[in-house]
C-alpha positions in Angstrom: 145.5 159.8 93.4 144.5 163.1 91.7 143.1 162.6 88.7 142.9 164.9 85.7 141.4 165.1 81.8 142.3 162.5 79.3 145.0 159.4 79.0 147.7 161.3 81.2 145.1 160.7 84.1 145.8 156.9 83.7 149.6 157.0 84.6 149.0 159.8 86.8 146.8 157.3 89.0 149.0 154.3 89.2 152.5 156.2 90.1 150.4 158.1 92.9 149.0 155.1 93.8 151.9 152.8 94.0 153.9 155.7 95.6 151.4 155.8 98.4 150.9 151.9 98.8 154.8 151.8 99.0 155.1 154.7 101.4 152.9 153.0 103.3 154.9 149.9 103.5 158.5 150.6 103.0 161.0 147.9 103.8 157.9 145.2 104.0 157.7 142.5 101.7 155.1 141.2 99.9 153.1 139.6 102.7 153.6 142.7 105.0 152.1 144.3 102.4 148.8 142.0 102.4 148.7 142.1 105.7 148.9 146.2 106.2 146.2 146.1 103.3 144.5 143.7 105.1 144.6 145.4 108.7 143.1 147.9 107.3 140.3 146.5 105.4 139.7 144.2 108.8 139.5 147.8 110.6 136.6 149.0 108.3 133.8 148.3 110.9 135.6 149.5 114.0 137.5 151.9 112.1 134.4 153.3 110.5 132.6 154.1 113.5 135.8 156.2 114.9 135.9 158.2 111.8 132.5 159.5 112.4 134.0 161.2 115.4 135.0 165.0 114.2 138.6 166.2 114.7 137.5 169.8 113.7 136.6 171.0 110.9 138.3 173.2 108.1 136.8 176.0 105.5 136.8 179.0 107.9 139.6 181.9 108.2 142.7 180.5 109.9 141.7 177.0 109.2 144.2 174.3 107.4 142.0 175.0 104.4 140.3 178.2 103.6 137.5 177.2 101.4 134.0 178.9 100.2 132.3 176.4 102.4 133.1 174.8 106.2 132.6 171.2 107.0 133.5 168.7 109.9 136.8 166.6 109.7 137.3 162.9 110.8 139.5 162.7 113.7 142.9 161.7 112.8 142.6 162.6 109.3 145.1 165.2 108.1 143.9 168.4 106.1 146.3 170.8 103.8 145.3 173.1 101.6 146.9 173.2 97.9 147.6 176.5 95.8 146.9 175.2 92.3 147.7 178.1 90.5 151.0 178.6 92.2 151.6 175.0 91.5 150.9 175.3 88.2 152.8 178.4 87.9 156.0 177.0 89.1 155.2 173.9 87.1 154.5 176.3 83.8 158.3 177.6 84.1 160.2 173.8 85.0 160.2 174.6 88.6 157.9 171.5 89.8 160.3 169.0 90.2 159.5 166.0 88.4 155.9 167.9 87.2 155.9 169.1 83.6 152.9 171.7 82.8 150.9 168.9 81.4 151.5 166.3 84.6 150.5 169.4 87.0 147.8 170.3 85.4 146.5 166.4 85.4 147.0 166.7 88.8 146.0 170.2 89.7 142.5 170.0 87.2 139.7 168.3 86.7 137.1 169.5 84.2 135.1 172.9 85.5 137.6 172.9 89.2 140.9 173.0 90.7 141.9 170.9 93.6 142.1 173.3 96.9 142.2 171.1 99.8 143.3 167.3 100.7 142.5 165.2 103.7 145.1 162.4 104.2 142.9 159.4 105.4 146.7 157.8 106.4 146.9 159.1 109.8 143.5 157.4 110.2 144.6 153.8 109.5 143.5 154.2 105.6 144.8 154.7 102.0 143.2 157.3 100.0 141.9 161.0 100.5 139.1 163.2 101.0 139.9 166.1 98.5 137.9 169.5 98.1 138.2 171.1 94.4 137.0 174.2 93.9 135.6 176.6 90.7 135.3 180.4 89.6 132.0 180.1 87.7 129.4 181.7 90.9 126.1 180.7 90.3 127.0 177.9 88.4 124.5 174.6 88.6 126.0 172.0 90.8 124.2 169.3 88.9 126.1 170.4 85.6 129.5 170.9 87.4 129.9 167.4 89.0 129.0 165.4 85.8 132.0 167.8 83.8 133.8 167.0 86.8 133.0 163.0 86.3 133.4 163.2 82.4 137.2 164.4 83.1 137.9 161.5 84.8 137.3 159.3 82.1 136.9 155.4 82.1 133.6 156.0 84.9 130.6 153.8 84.2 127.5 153.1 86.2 127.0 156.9 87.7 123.9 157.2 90.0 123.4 161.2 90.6 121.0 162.1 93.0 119.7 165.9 94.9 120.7 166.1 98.4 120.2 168.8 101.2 123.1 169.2 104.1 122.4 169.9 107.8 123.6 173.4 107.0 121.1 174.1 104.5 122.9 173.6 100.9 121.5 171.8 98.4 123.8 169.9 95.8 123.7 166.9 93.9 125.8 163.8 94.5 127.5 160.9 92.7 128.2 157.1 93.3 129.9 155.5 90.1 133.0 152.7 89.1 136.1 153.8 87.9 138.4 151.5 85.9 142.0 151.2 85.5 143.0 150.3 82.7 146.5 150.2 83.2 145.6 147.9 86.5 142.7 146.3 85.2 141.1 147.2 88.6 137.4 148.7 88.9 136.9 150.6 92.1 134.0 152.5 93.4 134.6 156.6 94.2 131.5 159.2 95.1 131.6 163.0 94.5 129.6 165.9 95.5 128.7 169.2 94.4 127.1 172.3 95.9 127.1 176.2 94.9 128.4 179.3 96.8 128.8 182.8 96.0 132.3 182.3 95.4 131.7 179.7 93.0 130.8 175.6 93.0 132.4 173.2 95.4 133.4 169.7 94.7 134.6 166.9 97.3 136.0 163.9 95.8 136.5 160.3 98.0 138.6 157.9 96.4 140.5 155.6 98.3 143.0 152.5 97.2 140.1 150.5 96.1 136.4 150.0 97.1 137.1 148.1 100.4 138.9 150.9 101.8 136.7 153.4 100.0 133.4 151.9 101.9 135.9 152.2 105.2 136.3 155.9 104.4 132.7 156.3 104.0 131.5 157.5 107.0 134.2 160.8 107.0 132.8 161.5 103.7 129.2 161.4 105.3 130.5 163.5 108.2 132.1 166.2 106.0 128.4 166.0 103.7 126.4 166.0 107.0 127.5 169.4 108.4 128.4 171.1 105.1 127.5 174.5 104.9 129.0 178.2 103.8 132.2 179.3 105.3 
């Protein structure tokens, strides 16, 4: 469920997608399917409440994910931390498996950052993942960042951006907005953050299978925002 620049993000989406909907529920049917999905969904309340409860949290030295900035993890949730350049390095000379150059970097990139960091929401009960993309440009305006970072996604409609301040004292600017499918023909909702550091701006990205388990995912997104702050 990375997502990149232009119409390679499209198929990009779907086969991650349907890879992690079907990992999820290998050897099930169809209605072991609905019912996983729906399990889940049912779990949104309950589950929501137990995500708010931190399992940690990641950014600082000898962490999962060394990152510019340190935040608060949901219990249960699973962070690693990706190498983009080596990935696209390996990728660059036909070493990435099924990757070509232009796959990786769909998966890698998204306008002004690289991904850096991904919290697995399956361990949780949930499809879909926290990620944490990160940039070069220091000083750069976190308001400018996270609508290039939007614009890459492409097929995104009604964004709502709005300042924020974090319990550890950064300032960013954050977005709620749609994004469509057109392959699936499915509009889901997905929110996005951006802050500033020395080392350059910070992005973290919450998607989710669709908006039902995106709302369920919420509150370790609000966690992660809440206690924010430089590494």
């Amino acid at each position: 469920m990375l997502v990149g620049v232009g119409s390679v993000r499209g198929a990009v989406v779907v086969a991650v997608a349907l890879a992690a909907v079907l990992a999820g529920c290998a050897g099930s049917g169809d209605d072991d399917g609905k019912r996983t999905s729906g399990a889940s969904r049912a779990a949104g309340g309950a589950g929501g409440k137990r995500a708010t409860a931190s399992g940690g949290s990641i950014g600082a030295a000898g962490s999962d994910c060394v990152l510019p900035v340190r935040f608060e993890v949901a219990k249960d949730w699973k962070a690693k931390a990706i190498d983009a350049q080596a990935e696209l390095a390996k990728a660059s000379k036909g070493s990435g498996g099924d990757l070509s150059g232009a796959l990786a970097d769909s998966f890698l990139r998204q306008g002004p950052v690289t991904t850096a960091c991904e919290i697995d929401a399956k361990p949780a009960g949930h499809i879909g993942f926290l990620r944490v993309w990160t940039g070069k440009a220091a000083g750069a305006d976190a308001g400018s960042v996270l609508r290039e970072f939007v614009a890459a996604e492409d097929n995104v409609s009604k964004e709502r951006y709005h300042s924020f301040r974090t319990g550890g004292g950064l300032t960013g600017v954050e977005v709620e907005y749609l994004y469509t499918s057109k392959l699936l023909d499915e509009t889901k909702k997905e929110t996005a953050l951006a802050v500033g550091t020395p080392d350059g701006p910070v992005v973290l990205h919450l998607g989710g299978m669709d908006t039902e388990e995106h709302e369920a995912m919420r509150p370790a997104y609000e966690l992660a925002k809440r206690t924010l702050e430089l590494a």
